[in-house]
C-alpha positions as CSV (number, residue, x, y, z in Angstrom):
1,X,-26.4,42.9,-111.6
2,X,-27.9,40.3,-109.0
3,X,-28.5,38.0,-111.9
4,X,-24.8,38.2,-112.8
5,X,-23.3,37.6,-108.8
6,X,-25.4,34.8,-108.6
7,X,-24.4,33.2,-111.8
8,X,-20.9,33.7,-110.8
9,X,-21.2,32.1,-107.3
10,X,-22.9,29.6,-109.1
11,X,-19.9,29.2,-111.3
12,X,-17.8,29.1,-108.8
13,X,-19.3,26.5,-106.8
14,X,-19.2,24.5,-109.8
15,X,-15.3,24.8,-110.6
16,X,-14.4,24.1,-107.1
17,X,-16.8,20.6,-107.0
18,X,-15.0,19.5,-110.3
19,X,-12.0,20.6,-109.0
20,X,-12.6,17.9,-106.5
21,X,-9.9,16.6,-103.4
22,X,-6.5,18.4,-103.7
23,X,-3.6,16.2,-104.0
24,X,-0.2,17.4,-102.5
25,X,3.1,16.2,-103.1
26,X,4.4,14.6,-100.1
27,X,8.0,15.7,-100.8
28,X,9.1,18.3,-103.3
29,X,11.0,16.6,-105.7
30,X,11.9,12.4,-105.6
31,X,11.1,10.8,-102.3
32,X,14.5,10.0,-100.5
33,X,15.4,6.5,-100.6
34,X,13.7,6.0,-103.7
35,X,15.3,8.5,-106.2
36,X,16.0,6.0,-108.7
37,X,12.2,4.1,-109.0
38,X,11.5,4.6,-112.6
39,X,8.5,2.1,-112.9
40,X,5.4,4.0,-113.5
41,X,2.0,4.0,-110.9
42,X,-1.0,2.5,-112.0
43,X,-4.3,1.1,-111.0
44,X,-5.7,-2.4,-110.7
45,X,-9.2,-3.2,-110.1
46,X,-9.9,-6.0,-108.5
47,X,-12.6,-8.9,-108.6
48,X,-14.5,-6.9,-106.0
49,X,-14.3,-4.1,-108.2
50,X,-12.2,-2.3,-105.5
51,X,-10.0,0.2,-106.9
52,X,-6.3,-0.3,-105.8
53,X,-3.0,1.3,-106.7
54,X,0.2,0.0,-107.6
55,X,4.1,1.0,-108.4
56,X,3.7,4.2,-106.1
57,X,7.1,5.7,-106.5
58,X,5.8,9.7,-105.4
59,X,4.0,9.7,-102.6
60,X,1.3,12.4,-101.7
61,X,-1.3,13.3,-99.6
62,X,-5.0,13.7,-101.2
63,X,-6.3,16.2,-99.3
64,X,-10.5,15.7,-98.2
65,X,-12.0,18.8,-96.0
66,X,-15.3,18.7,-94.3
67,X,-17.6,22.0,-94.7
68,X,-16.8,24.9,-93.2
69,X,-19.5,24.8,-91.0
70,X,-19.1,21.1,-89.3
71,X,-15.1,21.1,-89.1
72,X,-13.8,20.5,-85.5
73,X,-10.2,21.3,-86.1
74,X,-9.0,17.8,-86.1
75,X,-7.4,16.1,-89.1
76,X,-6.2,11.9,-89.7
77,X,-3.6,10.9,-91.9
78,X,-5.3,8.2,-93.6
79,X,-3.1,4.8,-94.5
80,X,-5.0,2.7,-97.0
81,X,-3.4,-1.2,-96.5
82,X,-2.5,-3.7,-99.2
83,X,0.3,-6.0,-98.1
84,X,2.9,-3.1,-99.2
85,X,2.3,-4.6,-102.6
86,X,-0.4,-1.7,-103.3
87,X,-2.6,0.3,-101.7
88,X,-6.5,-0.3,-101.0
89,X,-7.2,3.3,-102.2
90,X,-11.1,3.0,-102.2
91,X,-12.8,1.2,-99.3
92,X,-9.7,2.0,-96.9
93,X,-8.9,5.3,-98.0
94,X,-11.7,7.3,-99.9
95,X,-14.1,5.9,-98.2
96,X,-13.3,6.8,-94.7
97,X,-12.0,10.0,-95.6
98,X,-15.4,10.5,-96.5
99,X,-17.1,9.2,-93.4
100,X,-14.1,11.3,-91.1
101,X,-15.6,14.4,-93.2
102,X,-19.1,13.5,-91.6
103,X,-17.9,13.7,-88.1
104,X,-16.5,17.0,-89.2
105,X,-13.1,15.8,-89.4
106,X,-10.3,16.9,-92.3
107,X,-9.2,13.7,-93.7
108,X,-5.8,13.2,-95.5
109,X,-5.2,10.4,-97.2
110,X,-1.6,8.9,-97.8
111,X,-0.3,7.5,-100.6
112,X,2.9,6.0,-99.5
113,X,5.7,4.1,-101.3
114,X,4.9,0.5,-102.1
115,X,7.3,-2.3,-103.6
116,X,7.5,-2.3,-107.3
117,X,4.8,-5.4,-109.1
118,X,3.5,-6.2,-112.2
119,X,6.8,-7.4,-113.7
120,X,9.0,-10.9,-113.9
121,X,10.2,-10.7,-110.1
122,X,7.2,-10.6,-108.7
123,X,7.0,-13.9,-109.2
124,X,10.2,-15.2,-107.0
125,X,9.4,-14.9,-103.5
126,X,12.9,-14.2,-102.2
127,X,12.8,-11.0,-104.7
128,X,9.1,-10.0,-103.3
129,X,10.3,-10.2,-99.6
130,X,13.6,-8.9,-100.5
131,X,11.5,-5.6,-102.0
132,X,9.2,-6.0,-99.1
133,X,11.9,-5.2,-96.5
134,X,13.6,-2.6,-98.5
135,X,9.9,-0.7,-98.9
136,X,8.5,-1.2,-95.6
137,X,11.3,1.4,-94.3
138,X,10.6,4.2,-96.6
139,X,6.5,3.8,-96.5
140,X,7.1,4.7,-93.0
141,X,9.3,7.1,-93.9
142,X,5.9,8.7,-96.1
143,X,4.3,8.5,-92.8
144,X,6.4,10.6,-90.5
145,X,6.6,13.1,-93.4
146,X,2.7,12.9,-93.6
147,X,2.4,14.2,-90.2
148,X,4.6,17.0,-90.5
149,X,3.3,18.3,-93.3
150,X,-0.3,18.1,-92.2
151,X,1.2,19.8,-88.9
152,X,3.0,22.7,-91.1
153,X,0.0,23.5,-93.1
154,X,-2.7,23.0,-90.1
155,X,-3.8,26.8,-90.5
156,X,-4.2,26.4,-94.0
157,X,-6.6,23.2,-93.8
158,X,-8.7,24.1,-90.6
159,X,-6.8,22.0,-88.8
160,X,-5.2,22.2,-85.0
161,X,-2.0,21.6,-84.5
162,X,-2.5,19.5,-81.4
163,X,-5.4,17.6,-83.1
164,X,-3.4,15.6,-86.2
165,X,-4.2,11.9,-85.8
166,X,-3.1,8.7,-87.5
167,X,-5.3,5.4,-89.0
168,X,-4.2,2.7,-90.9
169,X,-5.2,-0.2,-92.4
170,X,-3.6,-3.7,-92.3
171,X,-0.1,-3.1,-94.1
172,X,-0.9,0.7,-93.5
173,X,-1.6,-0.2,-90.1
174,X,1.8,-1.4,-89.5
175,X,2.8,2.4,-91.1
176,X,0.9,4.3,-88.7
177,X,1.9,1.9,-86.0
178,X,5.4,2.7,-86.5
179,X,4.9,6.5,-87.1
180,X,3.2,6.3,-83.2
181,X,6.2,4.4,-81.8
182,X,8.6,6.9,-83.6
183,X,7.0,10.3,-83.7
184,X,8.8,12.8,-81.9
185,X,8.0,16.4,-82.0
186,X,6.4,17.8,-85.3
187,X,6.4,13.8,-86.7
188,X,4.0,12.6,-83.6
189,X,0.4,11.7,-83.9
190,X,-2.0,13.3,-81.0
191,X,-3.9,10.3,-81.5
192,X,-4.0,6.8,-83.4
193,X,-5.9,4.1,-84.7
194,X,-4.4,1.0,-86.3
195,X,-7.1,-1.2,-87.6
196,X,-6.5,-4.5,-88.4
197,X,-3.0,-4.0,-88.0
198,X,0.0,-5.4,-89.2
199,X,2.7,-4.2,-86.7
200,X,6.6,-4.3,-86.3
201,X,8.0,-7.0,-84.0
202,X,9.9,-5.0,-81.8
203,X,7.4,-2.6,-79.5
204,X,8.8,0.3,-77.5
205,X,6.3,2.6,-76.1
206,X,7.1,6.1,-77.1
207,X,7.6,8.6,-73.5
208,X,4.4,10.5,-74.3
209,X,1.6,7.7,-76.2
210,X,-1.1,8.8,-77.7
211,X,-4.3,7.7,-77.3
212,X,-4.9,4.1,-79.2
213,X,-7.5,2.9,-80.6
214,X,-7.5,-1.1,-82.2
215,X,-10.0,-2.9,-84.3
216,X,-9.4,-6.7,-85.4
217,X,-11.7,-9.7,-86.1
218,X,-11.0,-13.2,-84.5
219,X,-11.1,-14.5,-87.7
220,X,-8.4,-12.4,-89.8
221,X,-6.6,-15.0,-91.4
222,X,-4.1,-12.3,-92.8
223,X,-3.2,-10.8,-89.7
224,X,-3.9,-13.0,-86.2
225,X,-4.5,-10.6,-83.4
226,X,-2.3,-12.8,-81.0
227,X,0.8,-10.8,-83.2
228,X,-0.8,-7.5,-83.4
229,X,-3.6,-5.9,-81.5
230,X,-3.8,-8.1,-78.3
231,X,0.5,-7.6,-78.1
232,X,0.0,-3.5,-78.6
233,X,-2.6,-3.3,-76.1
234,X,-1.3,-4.4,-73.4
235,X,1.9,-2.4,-74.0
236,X,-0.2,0.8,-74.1
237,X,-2.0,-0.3,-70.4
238,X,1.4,-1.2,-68.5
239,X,2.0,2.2,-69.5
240,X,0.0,3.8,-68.0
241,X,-1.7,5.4,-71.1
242,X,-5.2,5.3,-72.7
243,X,-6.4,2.4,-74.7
244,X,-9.3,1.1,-76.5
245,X,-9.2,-2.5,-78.3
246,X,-12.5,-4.1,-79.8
247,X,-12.4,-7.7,-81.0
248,X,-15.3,-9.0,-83.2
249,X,-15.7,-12.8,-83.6
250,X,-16.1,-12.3,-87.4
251,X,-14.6,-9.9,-90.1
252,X,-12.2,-11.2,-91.7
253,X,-9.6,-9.4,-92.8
254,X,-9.3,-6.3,-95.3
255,X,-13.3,-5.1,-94.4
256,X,-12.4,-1.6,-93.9
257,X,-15.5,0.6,-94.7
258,X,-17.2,-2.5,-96.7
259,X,-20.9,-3.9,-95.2
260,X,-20.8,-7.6,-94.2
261,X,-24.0,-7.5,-91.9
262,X,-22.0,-8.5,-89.1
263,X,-21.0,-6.6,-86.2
264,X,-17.7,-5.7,-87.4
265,X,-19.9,-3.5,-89.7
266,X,-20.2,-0.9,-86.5
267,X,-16.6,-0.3,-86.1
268,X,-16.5,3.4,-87.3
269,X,-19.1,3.9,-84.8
270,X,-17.5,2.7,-82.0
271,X,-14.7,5.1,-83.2
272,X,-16.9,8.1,-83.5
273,X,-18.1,7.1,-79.9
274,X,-14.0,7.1,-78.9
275,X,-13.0,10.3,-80.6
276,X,-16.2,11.7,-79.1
277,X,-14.5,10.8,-75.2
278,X,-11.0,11.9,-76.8
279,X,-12.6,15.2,-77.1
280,X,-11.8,15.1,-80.9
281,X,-14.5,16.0,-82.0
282,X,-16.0,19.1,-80.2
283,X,-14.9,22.2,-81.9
C-alpha cells in the first residue's frame, strides 16, 4: 500500500512538472480594441538565438509560482520589450520570472498586444508608425487588465493583494510606465520598475506613487536616458515619493537578464537589495 502512495505522489509530481507554467487568458473572449486582428501569433528566433514572439492578437498572462515554502506573498506583472513590434519573451520575460521565483516572488508574465509584422506593410514606415500608435494604446490596455486580474485571483496564486508590482522592459517599459501613471484602484501597481524604459511624453504623477525603481545604461542607443529615466526620476522626488535610479556607464540596450561581464550584469541584485528595503520580500 506504501509502495502504491508513493508511486502515485511520484506520479503526480511528474504530471504537474510537465504540466509546466499556467497560461491565463487575459480577457475572456477577443481583447477590446482588437476584435477584428485575424493574423495569427508566431515565434521568431533571432541571431542571438533569443526566442521572441510576434502577431500577438490574445493576450495572456503565463503564470510562474515560487515553491510553497519560499513565497513571500508578492507577485510582478512581467512586461517583456521589443519595440511593440514583438515581445522579448525569453531573456526579458522567462528569464526573470525565473530569477523573481528565487527571491520567492510569483512572477506573471504579460503577453500584451503588439502591432501586426511579417507581411508587405511592414515595410512602409508610415504604415509601421501608423500601427505603432494604434497598438501602443491597447498594450497598455493589457497592462491595466494584468493588474487586476493578478489582484482578483491574489488568493488563488499566494499572492497579497497589497503586494502586486509591475516591471517592464524597454517597449514594455513604456507599458508598465503608463500602467503606474494610470492605475487607480484595483488597476494600480504597489510597486514598479521600468528598466530601460521607453516612456510616454506627457508625465503626471499619479496622487498615491508607488515606489520606483529605474535601470538604464549611458550607452542605450535605443532608448537615451535624458528622455526616460533621468526625466521620471526627478518627477517621482519633487513628489515627494520614494525613488531609486541606477545608471551604468555600459549596457547597451535590450540586456535584460543576459551576462555582458560588465556591471550592468548586477542589476537584479541591486533590485533584490531594493525590494528587500520595500519590505517585499519578507513574508
Amino acid at each position: 500500500m506504501a509502495l502504491i502512495k508513493l508511486a502515485s505522489a511520484v506520479c503526480c509530481l511528474l504530471t504537474l512538472t510537465a504540466a509546466g507554467p499556467q497560461v491565463v487568458p487575459l480577457y475572456p473572449g477577443a481583447a477590446p480594441g482588437s476584435e477584428t486582428w485575424t493574423w495569427s501569433e508566431s515565434e521568431q528566433p533571432g541571431d542571438d538565438g533569443l526566442r521572441r514572439v510576434a502577431n500577438v492578437t490574445r493576450p495572456t498572462l503565463t503564470v510562474y509560482l515560487p515553491g510553497k515554502d519560499k513565497a513571500n506573498g508578492t507577485g510582478v506583472v512581467v512586461c517583456p520589450g521589443g519595440g511593440f513590434r514583438h515581445l522579448a519573451i525569453h531573456h526579458e520575460g522567462e528569464d526573470v520570472a525565473r530569477w523573481l521565483n528565487a527571491q520567492g516572488v510569483a512572477a506573471f508574465v504579460l503577453k500584451y498586444r503588439v502591432m501586426r509584422t511579417g507581411d508587405a506593410g511592414e515595410k512602409d514606415e508610415d504604415v509601421v508608425a501608423r500601427r505603432r500608435a494604434e497598438v501602443i494604446p491597447r498594450a497598455v490596455a493589457d497592462g491595466l487588465e494584468a493588474i487586476r486580474l493578478v489582484r482578483r485571483r491574489a488568493a488563488e496564486w499566494g499572492v497579497r493583494k497589497e503586494r502586486i508590482g509591475i516591471l517592464g522592459f524597454s517597449a514594455g517599459g513604456w507599458v508598465a510606465t503608463a500602467v503606474t501613471l494610470q492605475g487607480r484602484a484595483d488597476t494600480r501597481p504597489d510597486f514598479s520598475a521600468p528598466i530601460y524604459a521607453a516612456m510616454p511624453e506627457a508625465i503626471t504623477v499619479p496622487p498615491t506613487p508607488p515606489p520606483l525603481f529605474l535601470v538604464h545604461a549611458g550607452d542605450d542607443s535605443s532608448v537615451a536616458t535624458t528622455g526616460t529615466s533621468i526625466r521620471l526620476y526627478p518627477a517621482w522626488k519633487q513628489a515627494g515619493a520614494s525613488a531609486e535610479l541606477h545608471i551604468y556607464a555600459n549596457g547597451g540596450h535590450g540586456f535584460g537578464m543576459r551576462k555582458q561581464s560588465l556591471p550592468v550584469d548586477t542589476w537584479t541584485s541591486r533590485l533584490r537589495d531594493w525590494m528587500a528595503a520595500q519590505g517585499l520580500t519578507a513574508p
